[in-house]
N, CA, C and O atoms as a printed pandas DataFrame, in Angstrom:
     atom_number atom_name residue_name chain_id  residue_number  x_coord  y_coord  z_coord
0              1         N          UNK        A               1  -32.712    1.773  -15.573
1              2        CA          UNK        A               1  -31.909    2.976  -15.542
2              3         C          UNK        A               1  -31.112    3.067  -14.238
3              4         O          UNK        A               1  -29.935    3.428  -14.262
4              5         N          UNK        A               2  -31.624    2.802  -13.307
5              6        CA          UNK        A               2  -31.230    2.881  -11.898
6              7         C          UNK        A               2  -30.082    1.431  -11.571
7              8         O          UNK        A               2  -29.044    1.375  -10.911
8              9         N          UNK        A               3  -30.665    0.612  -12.190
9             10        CA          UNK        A               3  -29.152   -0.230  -11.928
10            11         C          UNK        A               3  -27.789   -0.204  -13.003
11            12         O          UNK        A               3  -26.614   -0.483  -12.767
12            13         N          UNK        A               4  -28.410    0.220  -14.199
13            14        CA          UNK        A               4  -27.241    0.810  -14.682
14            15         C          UNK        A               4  -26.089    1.957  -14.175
15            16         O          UNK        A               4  -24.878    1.860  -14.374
16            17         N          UNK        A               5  -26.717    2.967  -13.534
17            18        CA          UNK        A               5  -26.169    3.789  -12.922
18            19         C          UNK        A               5  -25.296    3.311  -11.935
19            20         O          UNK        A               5  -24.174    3.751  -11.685
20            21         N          UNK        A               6  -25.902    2.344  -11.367
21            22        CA          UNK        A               6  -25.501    1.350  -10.099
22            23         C          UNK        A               6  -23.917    0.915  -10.633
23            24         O          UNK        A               6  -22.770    1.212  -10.298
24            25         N          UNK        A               7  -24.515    0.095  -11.596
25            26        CA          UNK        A               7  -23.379   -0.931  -12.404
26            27         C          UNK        A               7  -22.121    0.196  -12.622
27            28         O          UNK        A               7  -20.945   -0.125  -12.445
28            29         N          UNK        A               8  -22.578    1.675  -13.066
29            30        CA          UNK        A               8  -21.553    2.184  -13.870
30            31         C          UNK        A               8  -20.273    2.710  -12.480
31            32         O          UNK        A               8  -19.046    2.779  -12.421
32            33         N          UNK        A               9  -21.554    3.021  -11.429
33            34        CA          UNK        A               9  -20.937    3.620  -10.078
34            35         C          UNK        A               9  -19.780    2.704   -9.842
35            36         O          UNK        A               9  -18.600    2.928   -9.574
36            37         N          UNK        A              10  -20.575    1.429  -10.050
37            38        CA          UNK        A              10  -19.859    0.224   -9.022
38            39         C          UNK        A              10  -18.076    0.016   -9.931
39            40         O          UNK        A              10  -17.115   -0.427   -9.303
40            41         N          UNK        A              11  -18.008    0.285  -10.899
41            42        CA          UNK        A              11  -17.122   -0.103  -11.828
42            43         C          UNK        A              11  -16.099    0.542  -11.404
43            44         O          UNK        A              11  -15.007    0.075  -11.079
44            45         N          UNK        A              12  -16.760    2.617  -11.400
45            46        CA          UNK        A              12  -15.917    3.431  -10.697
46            47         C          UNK        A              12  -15.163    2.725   -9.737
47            48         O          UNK        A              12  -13.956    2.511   -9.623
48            49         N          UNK        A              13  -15.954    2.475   -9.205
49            50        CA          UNK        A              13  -15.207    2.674   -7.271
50            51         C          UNK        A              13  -14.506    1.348   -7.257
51            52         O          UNK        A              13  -13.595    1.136   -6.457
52            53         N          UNK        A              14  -14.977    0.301   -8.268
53            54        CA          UNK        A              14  -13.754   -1.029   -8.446
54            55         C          UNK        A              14  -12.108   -0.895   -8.608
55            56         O          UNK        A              14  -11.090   -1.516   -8.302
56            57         N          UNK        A              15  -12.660    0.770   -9.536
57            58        CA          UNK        A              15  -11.237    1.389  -10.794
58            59         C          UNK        A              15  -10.405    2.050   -9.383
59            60         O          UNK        A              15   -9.360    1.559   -8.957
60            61         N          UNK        A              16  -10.978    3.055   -8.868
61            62        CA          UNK        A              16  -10.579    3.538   -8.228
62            63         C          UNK        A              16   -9.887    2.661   -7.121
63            64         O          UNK        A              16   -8.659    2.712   -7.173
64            65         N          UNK        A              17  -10.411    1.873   -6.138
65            66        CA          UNK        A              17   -9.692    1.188   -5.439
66            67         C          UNK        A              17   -8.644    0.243   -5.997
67            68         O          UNK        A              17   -7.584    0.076   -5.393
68            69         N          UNK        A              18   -8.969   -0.505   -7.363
69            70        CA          UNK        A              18   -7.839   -1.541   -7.440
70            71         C          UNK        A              18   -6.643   -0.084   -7.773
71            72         O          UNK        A              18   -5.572   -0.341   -7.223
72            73         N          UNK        A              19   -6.614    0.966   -8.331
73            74        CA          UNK        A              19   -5.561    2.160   -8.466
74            75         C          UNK        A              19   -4.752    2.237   -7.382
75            76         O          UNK        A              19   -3.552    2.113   -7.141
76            77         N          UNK        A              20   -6.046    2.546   -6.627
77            78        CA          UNK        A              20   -5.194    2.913   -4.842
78            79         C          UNK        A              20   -4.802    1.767   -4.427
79            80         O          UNK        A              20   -3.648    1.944   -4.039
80            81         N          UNK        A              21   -5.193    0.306   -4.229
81            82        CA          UNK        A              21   -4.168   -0.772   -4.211
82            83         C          UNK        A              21   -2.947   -0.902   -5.110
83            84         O          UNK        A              21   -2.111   -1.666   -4.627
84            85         N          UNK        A              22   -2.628   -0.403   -6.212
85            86        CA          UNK        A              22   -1.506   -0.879   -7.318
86            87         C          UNK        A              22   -0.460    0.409   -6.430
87            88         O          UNK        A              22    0.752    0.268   -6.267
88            89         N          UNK        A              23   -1.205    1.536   -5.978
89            90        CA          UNK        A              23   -0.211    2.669   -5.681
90            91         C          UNK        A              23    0.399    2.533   -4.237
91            92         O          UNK        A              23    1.364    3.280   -4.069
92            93         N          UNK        A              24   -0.059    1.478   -2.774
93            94        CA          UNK        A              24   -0.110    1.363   -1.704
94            95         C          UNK        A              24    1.049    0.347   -2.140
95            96         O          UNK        A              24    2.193    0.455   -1.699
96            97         N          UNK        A              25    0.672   -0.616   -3.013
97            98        CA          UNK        A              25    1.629   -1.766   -3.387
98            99         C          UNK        A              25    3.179   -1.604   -3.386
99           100         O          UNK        A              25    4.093   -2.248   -2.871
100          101         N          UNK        A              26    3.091   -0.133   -4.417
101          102        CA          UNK        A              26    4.436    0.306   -5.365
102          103         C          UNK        A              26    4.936    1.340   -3.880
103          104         O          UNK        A              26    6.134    1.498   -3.646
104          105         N          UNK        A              27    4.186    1.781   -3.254
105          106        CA          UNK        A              27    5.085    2.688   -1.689
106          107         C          UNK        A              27    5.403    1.510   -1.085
107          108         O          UNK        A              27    6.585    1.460   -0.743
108          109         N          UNK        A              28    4.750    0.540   -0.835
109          110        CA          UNK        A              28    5.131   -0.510    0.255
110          111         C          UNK        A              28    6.656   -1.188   -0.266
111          112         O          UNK        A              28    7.542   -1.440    0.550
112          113         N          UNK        A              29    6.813   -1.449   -1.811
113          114        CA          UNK        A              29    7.990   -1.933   -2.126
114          115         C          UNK        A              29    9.467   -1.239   -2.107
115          116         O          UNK        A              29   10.629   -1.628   -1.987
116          117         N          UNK        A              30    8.677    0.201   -2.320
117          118        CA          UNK        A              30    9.910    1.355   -1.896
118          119         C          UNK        A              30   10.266    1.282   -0.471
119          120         O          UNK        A              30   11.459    1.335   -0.174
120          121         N          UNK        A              31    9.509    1.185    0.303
121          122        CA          UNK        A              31    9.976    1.428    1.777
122          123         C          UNK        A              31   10.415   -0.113    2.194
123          124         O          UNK        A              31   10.880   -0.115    3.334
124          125         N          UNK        A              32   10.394   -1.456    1.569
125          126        CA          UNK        A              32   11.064   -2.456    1.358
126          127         C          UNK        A              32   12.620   -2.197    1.205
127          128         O          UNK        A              32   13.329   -2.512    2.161
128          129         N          UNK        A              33   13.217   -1.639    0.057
129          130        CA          UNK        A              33   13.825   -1.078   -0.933
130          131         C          UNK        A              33   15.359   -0.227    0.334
131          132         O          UNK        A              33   16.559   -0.294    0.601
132          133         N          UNK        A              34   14.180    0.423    0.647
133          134        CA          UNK        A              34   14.790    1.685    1.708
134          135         C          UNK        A              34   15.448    0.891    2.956
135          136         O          UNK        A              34   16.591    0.993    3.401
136          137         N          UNK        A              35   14.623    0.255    3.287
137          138        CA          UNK        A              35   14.908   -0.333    4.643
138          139         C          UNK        A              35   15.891   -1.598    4.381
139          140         O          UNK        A              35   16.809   -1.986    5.104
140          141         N          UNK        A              36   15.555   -1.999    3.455
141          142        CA          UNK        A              36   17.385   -2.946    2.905
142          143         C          UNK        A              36   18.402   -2.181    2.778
143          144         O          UNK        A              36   19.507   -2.541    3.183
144          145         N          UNK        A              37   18.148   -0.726    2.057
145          146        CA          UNK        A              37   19.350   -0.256    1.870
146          147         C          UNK        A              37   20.009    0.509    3.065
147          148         O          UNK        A              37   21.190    0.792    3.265
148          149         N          UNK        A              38   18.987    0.733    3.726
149          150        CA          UNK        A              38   19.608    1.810    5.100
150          151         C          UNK        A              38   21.208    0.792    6.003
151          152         O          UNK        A              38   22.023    1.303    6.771
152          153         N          UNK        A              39   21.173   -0.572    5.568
153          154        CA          UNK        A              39   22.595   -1.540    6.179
154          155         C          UNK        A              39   23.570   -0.824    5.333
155          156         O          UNK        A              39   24.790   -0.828    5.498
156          157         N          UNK        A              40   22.964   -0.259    4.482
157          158        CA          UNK        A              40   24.612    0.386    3.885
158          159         C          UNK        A              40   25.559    1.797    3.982
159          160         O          UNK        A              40   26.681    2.106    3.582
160          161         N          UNK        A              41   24.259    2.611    4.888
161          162        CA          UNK        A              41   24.915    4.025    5.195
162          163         C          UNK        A              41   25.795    4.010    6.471
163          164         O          UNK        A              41   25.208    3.235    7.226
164          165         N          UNK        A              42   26.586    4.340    6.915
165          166        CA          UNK        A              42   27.271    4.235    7.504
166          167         C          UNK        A              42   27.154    4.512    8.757
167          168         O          UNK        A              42   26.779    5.653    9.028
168          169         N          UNK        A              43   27.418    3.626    9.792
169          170        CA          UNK        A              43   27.223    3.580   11.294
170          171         C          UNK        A              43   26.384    5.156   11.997
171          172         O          UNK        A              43   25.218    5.406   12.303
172          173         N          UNK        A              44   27.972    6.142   12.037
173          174        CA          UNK        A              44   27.726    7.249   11.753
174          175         C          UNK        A              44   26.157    8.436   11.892
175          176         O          UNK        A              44   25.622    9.248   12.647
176          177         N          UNK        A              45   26.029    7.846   10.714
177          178        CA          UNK        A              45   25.104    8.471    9.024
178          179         C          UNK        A              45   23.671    8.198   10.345
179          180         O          UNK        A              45   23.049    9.075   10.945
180          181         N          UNK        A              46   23.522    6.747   10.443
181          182        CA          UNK        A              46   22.403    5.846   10.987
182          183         C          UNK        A              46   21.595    6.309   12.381
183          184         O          UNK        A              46   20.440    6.333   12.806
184          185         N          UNK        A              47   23.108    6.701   12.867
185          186        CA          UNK        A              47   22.475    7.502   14.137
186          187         C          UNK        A              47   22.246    8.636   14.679
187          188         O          UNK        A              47   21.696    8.837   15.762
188          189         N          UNK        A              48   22.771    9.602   13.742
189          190        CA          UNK        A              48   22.476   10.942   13.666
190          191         C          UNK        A              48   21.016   11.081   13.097
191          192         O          UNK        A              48   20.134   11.800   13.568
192          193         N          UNK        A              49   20.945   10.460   12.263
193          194        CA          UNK        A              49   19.410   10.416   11.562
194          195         C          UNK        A              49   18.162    9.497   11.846
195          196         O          UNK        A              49   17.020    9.522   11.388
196          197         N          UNK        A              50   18.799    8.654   12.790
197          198        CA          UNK        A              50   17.512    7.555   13.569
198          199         C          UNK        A              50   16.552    7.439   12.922
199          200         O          UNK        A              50   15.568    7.910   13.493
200          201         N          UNK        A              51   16.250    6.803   11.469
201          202        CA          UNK        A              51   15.107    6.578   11.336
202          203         C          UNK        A              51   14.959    5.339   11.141
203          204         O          UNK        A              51   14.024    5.194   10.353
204          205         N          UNK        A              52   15.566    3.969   11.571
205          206        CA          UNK        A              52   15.223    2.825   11.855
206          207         C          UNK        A              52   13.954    2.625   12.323
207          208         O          UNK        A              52   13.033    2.190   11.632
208          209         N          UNK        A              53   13.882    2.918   13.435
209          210        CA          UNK        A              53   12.243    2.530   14.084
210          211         C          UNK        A              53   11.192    3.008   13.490
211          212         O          UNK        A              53   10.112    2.417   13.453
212          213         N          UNK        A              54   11.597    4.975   12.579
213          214        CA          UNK        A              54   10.271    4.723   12.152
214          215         C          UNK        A              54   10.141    4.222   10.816
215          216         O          UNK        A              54    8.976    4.047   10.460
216          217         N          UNK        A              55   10.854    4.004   10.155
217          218        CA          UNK        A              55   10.776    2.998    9.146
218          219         C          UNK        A              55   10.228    1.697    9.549
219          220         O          UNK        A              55    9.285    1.279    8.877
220          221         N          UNK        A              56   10.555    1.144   10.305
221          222        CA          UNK        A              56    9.982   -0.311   10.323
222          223         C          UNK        A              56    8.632   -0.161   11.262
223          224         O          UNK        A              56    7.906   -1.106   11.570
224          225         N          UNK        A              57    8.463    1.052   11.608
225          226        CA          UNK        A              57    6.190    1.113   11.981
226          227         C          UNK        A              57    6.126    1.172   10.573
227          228         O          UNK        A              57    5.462    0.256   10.088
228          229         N          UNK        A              58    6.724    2.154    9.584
229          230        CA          UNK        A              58    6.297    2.814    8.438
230          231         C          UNK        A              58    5.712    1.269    7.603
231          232         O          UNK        A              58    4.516    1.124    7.353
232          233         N          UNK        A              59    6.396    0.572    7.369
233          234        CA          UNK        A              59    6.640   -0.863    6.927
234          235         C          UNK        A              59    5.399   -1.627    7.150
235          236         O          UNK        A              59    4.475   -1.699    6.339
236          237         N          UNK        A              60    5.456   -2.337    8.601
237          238        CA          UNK        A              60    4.395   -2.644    9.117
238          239         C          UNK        A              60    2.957   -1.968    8.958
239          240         O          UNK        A              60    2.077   -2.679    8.473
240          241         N          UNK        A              61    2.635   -0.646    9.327
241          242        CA          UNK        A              61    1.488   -0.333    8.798
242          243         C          UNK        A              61    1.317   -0.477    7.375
243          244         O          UNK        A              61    0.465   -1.295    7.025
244          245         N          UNK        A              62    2.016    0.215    6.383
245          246        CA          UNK        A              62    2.039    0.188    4.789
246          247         C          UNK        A              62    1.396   -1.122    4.891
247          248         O          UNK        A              62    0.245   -1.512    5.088
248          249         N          UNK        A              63    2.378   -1.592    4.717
249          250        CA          UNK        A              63    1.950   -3.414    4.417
250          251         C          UNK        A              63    0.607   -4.105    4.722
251          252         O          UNK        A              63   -0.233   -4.691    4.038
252          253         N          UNK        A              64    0.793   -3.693    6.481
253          254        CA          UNK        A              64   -0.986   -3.603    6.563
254          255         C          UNK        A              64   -2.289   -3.032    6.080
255          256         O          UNK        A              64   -3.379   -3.582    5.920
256          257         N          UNK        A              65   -1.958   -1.958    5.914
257          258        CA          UNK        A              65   -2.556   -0.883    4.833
258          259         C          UNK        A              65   -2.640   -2.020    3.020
259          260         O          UNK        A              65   -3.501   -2.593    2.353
260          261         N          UNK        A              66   -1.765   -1.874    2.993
261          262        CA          UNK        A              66   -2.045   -2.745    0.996
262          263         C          UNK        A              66   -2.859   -4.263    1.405
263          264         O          UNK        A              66   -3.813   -4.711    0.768
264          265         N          UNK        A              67   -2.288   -4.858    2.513
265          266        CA          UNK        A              67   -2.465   -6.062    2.558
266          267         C          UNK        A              67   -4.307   -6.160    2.669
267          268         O          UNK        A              67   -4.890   -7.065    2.073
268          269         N          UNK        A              68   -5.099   -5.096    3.516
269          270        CA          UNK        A              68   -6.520   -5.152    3.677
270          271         C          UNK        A              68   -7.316   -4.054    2.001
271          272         O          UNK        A              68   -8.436   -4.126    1.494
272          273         N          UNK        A              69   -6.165   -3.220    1.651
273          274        CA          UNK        A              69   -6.686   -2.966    0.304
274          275         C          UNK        A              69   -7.144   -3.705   -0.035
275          276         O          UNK        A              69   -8.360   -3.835    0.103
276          277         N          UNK        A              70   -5.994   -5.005   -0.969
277          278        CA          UNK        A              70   -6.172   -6.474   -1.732
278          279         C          UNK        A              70   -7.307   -6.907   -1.238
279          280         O          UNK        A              70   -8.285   -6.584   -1.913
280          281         N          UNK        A              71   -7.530   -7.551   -0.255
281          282        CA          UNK        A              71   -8.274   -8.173    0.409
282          283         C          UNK        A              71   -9.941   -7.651    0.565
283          284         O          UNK        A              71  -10.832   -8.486    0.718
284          285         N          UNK        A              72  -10.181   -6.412    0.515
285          286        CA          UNK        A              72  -11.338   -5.665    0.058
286          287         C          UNK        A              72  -11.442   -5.872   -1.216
287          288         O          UNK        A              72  -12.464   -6.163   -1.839
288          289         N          UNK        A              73  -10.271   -5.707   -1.652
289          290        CA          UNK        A              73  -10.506   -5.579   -3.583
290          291         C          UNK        A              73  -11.258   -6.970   -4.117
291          292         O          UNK        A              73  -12.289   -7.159   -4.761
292          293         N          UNK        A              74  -10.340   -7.774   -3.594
293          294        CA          UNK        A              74  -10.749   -9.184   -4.314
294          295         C          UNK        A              74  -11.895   -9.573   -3.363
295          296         O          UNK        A              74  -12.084  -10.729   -3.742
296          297         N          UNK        A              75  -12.859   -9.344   -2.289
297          298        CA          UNK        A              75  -13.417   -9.640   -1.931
298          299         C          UNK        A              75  -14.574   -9.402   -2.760
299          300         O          UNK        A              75  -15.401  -10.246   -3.105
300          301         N          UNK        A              76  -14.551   -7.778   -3.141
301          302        CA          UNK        A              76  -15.656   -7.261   -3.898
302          303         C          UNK        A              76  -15.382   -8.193   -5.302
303          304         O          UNK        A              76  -16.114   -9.182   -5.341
304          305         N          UNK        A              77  -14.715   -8.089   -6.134
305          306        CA          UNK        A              77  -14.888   -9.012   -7.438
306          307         C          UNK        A              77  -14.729  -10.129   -7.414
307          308         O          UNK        A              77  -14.895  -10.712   -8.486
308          309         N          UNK        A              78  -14.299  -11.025   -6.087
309          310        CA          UNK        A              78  -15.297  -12.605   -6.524
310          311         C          UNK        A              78  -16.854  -12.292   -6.089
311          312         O          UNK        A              78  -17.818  -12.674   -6.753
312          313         N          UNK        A              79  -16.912  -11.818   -5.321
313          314        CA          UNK        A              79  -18.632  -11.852   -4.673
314          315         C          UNK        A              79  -19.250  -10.883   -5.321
315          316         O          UNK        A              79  -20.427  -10.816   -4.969
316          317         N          UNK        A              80  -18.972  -10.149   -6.072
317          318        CA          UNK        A              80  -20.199   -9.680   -6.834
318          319         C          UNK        A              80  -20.884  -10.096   -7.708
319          320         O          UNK        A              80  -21.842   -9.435   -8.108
């Protein structure tokens, strides 16, 4: 009874994290997306609104952020 419960927990929290990896994934490609397109607003536009720099922490962490998701994720389902 008790490792079933286990098993059913464990499935949860598999579901749940590979979710929150598929959703870290799909922000990280938007702010990809963003930060290609920001070469196209105009000089102008770019520096009144300065958000170059924090877009590209935004980037870098995200990325880091999904990249140790994955890496938890698939750690847990080969080794279990």
């Amino acid at each position: 009874m008790i490792s079933q419960r286990l098993e059913l927990n464990y499935k949860s929290n598999m579901d749940k994290l590979f979710f929150l990896s598929i959703i870290f994934s799909a922000l990280n490609v938007f702010i990809i997306v963003y930060a290609y397109s920001l070469n196209f607003f105009s000089k102008k536009w770019r520096k009144k609104v300065d958000q170059d720099t924090i877009v590209g922490l935004a980037l870098i962490f995200v990325t880091m952020t999904t990249m140790f998701l994955w890496i938890i994720y698939f750690y847990f389902r080969v080794f279990r």
